[in-house]
PDB file of N, CA, C, O and CB in Angstrom:
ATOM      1  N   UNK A   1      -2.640  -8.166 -17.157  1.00  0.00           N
ATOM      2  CA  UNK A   1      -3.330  -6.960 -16.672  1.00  0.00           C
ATOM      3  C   UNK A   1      -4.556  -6.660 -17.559  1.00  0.00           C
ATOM      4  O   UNK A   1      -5.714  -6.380 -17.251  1.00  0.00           O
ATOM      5  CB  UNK A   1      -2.350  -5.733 -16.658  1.00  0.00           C
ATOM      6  N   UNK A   2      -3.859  -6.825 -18.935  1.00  0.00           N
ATOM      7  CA  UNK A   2      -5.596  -6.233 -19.672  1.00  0.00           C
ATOM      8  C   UNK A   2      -6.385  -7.218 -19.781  1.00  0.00           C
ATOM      9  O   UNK A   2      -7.551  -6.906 -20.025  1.00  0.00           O
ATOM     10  CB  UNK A   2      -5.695  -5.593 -21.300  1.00  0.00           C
ATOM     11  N   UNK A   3      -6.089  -8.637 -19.658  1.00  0.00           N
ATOM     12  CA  UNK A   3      -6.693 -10.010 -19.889  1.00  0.00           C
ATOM     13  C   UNK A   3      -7.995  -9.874 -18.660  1.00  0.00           C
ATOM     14  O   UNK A   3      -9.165 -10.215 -18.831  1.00  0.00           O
ATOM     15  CB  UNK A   3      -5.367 -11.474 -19.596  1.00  0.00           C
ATOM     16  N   UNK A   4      -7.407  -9.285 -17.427  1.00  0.00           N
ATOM     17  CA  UNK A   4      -8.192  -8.804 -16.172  1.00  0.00           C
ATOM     18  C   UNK A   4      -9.149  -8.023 -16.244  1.00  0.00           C
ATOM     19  O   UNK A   4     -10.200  -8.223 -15.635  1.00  0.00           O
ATOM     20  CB  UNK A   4      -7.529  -8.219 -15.331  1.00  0.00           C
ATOM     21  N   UNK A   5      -8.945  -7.044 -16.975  1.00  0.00           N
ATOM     22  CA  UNK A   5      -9.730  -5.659 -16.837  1.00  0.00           C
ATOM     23  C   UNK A   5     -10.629  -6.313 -18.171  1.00  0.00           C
ATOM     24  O   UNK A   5     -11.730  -5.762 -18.151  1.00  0.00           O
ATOM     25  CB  UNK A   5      -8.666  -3.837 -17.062  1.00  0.00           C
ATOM     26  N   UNK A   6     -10.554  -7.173 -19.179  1.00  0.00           N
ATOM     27  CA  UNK A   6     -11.453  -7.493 -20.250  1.00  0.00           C
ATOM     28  C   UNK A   6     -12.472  -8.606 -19.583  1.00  0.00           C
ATOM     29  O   UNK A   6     -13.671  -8.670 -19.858  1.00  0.00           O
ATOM     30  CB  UNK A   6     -10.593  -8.057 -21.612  1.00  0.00           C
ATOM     31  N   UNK A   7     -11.694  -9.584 -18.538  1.00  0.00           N
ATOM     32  CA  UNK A   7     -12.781 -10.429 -18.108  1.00  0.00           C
ATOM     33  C   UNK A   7     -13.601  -9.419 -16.710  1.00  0.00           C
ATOM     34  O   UNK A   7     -14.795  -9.659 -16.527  1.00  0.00           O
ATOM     35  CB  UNK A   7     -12.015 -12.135 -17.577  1.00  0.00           C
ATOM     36  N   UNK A   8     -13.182  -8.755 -16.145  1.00  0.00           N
ATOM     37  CA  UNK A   8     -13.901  -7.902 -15.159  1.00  0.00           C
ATOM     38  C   UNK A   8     -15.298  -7.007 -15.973  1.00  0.00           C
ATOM     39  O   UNK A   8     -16.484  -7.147 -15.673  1.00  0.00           O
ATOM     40  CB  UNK A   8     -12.635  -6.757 -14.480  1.00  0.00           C
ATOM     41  N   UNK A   9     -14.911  -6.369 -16.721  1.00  0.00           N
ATOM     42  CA  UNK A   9     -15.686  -5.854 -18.183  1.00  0.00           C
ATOM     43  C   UNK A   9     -16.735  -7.200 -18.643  1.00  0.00           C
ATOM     44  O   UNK A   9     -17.953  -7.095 -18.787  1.00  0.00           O
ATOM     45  CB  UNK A   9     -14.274  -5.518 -19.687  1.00  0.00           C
ATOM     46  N   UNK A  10     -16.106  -8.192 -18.789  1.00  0.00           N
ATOM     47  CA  UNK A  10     -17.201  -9.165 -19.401  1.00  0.00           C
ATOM     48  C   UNK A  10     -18.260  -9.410 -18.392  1.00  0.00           C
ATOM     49  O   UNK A  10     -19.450  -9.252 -18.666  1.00  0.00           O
ATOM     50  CB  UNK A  10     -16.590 -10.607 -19.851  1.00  0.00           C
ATOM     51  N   UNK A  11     -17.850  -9.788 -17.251  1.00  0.00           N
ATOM     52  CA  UNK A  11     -18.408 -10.176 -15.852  1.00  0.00           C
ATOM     53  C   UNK A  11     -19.195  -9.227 -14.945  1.00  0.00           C
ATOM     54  O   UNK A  11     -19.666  -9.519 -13.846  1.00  0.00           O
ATOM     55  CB  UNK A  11     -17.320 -10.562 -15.062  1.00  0.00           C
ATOM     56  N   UNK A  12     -19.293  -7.617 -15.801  1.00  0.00           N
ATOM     57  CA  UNK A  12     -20.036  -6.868 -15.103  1.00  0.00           C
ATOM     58  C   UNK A  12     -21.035  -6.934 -15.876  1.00  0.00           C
ATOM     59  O   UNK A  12     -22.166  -7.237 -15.493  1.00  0.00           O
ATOM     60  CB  UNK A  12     -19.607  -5.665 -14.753  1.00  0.00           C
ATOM     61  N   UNK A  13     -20.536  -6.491 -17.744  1.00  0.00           N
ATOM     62  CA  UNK A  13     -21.679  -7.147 -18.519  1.00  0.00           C
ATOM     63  C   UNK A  13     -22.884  -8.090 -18.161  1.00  0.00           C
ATOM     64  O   UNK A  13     -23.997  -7.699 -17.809  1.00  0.00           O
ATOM     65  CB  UNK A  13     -21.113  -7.792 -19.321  1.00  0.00           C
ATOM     66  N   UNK A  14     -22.491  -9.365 -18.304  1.00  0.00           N
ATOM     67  CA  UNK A  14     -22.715 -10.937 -17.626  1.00  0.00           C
ATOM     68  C   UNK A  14     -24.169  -9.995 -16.225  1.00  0.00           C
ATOM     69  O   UNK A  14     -25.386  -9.988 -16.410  1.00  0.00           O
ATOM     70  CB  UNK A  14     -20.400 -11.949 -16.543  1.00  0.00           C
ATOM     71  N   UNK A  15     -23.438  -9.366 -15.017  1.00  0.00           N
ATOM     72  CA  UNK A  15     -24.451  -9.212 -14.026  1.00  0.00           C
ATOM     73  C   UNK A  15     -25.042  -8.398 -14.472  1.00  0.00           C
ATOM     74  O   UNK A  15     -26.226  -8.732 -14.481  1.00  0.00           O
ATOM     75  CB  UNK A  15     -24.197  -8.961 -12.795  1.00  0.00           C
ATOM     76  N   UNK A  16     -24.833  -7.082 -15.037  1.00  0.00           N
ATOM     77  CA  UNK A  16     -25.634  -6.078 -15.758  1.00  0.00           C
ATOM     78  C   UNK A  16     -27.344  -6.867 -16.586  1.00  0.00           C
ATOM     79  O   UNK A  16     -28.522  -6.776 -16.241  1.00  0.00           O
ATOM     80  CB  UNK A  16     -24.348  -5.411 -17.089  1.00  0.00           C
ATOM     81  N   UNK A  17     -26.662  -7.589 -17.750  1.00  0.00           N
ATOM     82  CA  UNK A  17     -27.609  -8.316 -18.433  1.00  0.00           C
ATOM     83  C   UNK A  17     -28.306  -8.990 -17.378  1.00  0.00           C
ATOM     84  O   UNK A  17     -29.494  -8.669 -17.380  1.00  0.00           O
ATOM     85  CB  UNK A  17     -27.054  -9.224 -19.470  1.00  0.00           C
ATOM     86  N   UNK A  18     -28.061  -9.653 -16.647  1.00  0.00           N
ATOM     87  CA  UNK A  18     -28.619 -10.695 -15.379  1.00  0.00           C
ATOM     88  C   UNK A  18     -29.791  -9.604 -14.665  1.00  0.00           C
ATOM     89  O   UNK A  18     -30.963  -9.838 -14.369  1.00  0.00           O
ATOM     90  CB  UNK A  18     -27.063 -11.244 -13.979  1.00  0.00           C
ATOM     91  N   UNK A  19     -29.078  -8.470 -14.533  1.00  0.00           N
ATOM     92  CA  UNK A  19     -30.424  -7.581 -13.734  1.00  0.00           C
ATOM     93  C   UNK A  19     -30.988  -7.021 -14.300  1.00  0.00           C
ATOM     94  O   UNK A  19     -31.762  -6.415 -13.559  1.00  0.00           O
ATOM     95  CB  UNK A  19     -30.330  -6.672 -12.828  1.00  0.00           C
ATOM     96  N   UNK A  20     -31.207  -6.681 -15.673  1.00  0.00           N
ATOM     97  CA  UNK A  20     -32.036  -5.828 -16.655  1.00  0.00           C
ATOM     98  C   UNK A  20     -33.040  -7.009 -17.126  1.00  0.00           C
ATOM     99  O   UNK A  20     -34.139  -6.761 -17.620  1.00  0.00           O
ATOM    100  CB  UNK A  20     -31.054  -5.051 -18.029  1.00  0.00           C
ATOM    101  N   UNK A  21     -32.391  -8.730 -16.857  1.00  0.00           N
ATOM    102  CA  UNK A  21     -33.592  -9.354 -17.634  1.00  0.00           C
ATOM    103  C   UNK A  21     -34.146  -9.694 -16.634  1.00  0.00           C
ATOM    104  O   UNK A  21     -35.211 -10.243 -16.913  1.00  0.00           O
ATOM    105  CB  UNK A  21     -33.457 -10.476 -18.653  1.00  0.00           C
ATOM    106  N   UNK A  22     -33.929  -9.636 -15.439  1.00  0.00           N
ATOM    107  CA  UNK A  22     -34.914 -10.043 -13.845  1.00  0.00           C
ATOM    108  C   UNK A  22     -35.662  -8.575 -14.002  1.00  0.00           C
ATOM    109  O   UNK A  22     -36.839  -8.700 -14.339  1.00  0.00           O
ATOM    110  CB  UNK A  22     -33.743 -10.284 -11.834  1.00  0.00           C
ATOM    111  N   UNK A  23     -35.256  -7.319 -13.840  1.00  0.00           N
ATOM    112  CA  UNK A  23     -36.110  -6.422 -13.588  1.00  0.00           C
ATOM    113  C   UNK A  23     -36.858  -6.311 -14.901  1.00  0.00           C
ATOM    114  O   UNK A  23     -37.497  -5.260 -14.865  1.00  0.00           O
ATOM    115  CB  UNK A  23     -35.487  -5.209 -13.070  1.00  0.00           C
ATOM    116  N   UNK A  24     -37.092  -7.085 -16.289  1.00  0.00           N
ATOM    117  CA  UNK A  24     -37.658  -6.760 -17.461  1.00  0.00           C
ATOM    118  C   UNK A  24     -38.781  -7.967 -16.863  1.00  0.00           C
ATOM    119  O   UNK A  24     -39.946  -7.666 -17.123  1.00  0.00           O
ATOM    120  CB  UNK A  24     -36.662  -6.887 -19.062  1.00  0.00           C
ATOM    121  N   UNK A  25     -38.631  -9.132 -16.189  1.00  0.00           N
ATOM    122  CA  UNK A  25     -39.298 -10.220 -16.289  1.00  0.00           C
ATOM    123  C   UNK A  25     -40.327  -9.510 -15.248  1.00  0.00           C
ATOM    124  O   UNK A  25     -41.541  -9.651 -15.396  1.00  0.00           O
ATOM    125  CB  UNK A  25     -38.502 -11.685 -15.980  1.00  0.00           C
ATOM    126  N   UNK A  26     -39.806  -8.782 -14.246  1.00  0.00           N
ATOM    127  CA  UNK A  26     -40.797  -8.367 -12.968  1.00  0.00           C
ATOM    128  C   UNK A  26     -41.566  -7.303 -13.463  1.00  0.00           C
ATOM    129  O   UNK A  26     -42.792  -7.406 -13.493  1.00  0.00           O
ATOM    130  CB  UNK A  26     -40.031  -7.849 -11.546  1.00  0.00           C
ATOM    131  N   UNK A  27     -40.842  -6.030 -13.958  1.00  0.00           N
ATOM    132  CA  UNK A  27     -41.882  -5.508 -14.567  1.00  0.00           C
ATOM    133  C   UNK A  27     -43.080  -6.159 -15.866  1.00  0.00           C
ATOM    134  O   UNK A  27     -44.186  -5.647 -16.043  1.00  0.00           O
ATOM    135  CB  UNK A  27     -41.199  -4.497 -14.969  1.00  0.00           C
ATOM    136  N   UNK A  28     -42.534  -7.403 -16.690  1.00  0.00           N
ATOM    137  CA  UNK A  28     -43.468  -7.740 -17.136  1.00  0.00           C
ATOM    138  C   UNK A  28     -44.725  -8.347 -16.226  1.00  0.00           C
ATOM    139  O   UNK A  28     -45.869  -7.906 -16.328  1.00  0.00           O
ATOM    140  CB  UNK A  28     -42.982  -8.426 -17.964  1.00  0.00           C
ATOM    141  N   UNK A  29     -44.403  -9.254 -15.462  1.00  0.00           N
ATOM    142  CA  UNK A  29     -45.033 -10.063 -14.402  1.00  0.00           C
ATOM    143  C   UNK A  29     -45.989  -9.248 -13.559  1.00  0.00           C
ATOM    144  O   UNK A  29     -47.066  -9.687 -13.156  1.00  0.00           O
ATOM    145  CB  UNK A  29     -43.973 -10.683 -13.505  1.00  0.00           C
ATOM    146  N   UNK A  30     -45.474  -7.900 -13.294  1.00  0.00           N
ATOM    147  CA  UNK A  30     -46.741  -6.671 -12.815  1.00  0.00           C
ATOM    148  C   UNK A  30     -47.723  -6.403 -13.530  1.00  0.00           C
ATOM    149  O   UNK A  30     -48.935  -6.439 -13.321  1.00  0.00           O
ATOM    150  CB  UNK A  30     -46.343  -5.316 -12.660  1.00  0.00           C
ATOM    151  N   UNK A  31     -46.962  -6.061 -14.605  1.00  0.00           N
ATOM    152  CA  UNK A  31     -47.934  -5.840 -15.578  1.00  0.00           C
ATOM    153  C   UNK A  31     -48.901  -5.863 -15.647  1.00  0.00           C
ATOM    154  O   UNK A  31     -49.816  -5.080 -15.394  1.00  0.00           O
ATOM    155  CB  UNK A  31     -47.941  -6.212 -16.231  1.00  0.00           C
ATOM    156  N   UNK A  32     -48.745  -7.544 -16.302  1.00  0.00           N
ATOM    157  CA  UNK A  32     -49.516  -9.004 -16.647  1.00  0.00           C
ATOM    158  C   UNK A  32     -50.412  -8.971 -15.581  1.00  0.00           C
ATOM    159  O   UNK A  32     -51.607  -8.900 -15.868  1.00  0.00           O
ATOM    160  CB  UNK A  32     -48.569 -10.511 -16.641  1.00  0.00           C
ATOM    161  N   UNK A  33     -49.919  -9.025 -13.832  1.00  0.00           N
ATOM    162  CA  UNK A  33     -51.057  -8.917 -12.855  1.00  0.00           C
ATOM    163  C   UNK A  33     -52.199  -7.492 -12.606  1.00  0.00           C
ATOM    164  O   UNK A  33     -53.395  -7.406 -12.326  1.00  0.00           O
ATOM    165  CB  UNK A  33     -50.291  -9.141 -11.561  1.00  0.00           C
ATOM    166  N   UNK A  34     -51.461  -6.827 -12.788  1.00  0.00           N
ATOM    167  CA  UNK A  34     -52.075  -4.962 -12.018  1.00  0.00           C
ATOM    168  C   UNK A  34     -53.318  -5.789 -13.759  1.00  0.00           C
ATOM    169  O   UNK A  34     -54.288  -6.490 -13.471  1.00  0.00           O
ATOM    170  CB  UNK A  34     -50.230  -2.273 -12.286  1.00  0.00           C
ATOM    171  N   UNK A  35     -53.106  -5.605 -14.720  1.00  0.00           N
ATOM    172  CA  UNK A  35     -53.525  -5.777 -16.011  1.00  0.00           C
ATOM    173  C   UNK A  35     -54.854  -6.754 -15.966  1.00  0.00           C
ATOM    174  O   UNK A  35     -55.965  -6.492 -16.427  1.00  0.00           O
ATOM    175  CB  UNK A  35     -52.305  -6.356 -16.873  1.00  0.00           C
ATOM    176  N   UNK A  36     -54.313  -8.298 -15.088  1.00  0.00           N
ATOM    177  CA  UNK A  36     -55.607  -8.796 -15.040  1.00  0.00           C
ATOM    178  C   UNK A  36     -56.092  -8.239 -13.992  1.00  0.00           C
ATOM    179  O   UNK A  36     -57.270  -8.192 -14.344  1.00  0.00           O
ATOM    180  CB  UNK A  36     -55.760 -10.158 -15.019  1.00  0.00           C
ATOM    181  N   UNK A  37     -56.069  -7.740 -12.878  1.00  0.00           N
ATOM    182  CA  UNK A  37     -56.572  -7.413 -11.611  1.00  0.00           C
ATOM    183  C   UNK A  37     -57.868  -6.004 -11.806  1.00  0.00           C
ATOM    184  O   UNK A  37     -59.004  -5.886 -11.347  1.00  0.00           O
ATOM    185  CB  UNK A  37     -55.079  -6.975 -10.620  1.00  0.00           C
ATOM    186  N   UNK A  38     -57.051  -5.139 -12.671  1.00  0.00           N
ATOM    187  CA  UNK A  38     -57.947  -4.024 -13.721  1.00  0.00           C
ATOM    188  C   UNK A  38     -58.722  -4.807 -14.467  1.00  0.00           C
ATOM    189  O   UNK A  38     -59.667  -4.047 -14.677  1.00  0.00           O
ATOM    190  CB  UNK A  38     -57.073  -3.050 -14.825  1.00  0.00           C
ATOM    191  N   UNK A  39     -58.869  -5.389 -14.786  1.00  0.00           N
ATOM    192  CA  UNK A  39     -59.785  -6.231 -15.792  1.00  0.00           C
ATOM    193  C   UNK A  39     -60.671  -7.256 -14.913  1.00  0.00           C
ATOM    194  O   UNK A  39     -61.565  -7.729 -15.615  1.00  0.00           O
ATOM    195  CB  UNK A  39     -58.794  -7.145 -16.951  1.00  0.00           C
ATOM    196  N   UNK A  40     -60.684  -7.550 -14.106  1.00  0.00           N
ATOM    197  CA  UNK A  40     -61.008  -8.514 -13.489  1.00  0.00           C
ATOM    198  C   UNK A  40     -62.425  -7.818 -12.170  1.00  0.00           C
ATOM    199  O   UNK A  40     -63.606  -8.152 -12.073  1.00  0.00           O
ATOM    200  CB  UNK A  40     -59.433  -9.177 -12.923  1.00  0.00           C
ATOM    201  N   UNK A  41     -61.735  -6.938 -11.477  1.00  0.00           N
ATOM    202  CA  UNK A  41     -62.380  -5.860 -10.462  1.00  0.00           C
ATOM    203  C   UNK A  41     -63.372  -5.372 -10.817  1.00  0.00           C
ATOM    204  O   UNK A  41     -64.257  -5.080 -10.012  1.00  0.00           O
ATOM    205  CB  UNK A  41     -61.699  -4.791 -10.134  1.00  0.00           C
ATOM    206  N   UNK A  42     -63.490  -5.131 -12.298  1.00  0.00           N
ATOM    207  CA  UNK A  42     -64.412  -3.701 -12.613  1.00  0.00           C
ATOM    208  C   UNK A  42     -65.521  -4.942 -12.904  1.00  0.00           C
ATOM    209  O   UNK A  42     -66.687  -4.726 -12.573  1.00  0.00           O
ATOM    210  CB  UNK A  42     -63.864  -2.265 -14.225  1.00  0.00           C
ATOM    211  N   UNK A  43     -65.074  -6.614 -13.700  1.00  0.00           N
ATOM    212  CA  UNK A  43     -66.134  -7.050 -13.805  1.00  0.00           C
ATOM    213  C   UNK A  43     -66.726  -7.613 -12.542  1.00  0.00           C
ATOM    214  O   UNK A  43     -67.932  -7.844 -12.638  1.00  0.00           O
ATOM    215  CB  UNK A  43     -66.059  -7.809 -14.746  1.00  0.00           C
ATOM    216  N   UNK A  44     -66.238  -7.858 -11.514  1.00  0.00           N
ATOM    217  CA  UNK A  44     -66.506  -8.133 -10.339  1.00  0.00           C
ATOM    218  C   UNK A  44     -68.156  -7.071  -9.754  1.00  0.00           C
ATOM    219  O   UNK A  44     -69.346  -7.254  -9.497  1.00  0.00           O
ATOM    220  CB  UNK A  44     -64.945  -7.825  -9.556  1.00  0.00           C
ATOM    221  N   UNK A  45     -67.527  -6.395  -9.790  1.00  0.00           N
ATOM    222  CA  UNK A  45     -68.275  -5.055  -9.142  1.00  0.00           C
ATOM    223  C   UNK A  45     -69.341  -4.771 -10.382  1.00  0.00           C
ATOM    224  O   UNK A  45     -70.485  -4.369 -10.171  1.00  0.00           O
ATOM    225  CB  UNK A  45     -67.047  -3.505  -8.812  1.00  0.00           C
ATOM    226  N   UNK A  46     -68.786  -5.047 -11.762  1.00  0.00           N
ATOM    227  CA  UNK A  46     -70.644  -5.012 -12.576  1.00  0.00           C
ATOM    228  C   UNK A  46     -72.042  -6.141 -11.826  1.00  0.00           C
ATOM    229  O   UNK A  46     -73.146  -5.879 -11.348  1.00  0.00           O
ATOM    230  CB  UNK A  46     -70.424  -5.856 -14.695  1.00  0.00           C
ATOM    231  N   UNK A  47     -71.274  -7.439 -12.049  1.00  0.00           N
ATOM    232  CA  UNK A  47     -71.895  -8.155 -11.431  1.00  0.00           C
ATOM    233  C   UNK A  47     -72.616  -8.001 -10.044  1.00  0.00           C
ATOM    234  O   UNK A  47     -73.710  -8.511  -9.802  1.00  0.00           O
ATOM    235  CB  UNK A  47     -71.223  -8.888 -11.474  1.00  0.00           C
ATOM    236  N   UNK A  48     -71.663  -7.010  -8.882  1.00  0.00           N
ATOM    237  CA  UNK A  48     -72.566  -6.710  -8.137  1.00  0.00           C
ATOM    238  C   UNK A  48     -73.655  -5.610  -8.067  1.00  0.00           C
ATOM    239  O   UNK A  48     -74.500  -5.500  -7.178  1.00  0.00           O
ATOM    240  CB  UNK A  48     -72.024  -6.699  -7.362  1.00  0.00           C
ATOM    241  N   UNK A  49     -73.493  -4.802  -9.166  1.00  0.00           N
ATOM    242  CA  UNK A  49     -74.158  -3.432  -9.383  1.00  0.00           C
ATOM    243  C   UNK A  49     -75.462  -4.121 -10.610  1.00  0.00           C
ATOM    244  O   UNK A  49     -76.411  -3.404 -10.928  1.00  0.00           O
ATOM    245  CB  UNK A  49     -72.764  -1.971 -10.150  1.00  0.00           C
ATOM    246  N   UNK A  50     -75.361  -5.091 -10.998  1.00  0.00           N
ATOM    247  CA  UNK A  50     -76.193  -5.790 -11.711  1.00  0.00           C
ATOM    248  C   UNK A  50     -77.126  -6.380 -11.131  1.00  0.00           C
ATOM    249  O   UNK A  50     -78.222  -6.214 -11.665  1.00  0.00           O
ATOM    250  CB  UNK A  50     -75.681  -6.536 -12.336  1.00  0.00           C
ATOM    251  N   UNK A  51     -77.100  -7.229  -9.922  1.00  0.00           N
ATOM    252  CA  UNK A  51     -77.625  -8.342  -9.215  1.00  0.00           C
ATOM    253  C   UNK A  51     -78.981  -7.108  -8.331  1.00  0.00           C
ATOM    254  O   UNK A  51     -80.096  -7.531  -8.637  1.00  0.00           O
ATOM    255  CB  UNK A  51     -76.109  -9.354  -8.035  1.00  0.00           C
ATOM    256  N   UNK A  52     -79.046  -6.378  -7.805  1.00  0.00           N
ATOM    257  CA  UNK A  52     -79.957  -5.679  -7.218  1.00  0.00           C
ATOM    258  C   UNK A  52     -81.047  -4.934  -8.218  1.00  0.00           C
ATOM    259  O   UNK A  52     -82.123  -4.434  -7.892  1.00  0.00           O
ATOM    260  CB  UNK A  52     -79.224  -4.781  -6.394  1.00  0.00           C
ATOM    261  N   UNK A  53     -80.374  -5.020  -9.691  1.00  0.00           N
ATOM    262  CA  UNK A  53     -81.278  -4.850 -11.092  1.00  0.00           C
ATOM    263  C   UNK A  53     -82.123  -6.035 -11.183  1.00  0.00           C
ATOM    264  O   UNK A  53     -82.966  -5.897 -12.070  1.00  0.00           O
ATOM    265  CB  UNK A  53     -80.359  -4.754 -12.546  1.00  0.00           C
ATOM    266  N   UNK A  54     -82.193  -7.228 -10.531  1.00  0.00           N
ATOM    267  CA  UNK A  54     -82.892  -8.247 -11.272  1.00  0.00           C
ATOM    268  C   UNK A  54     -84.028  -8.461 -10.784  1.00  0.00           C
ATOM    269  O   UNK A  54     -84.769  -9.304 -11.291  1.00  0.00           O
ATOM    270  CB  UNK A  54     -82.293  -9.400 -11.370  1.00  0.00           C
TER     271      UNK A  54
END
């Protein structure tokens, strides 16, 4: 009986950890994108706010 309830306990652990490091990897992976996409846009759009300067 308790041999049960210690591996049920381990095995929720086990999926617990499993979904905190998928939702840690996705929120990193947003991040990382929204992050270059902000960085990336604004130089986009200098370049076009530049080009009618020349």
């Amino acid at each position: 009986m308790y041999g049960g309830k210690l591996a049920r306990q381990i095995h929720d652990y086990a999926f617990l950890r499993t979904m905190y490091v998928a939702a840690l990897e996705t929120a990193v992976r947003f991040l990382f994108w929204s992050r270059l996409i902000l960085f990336y846009v604004p130089l986009a759009g200098m370049e076009e706010r530049i080009k009618p300067l020349q």
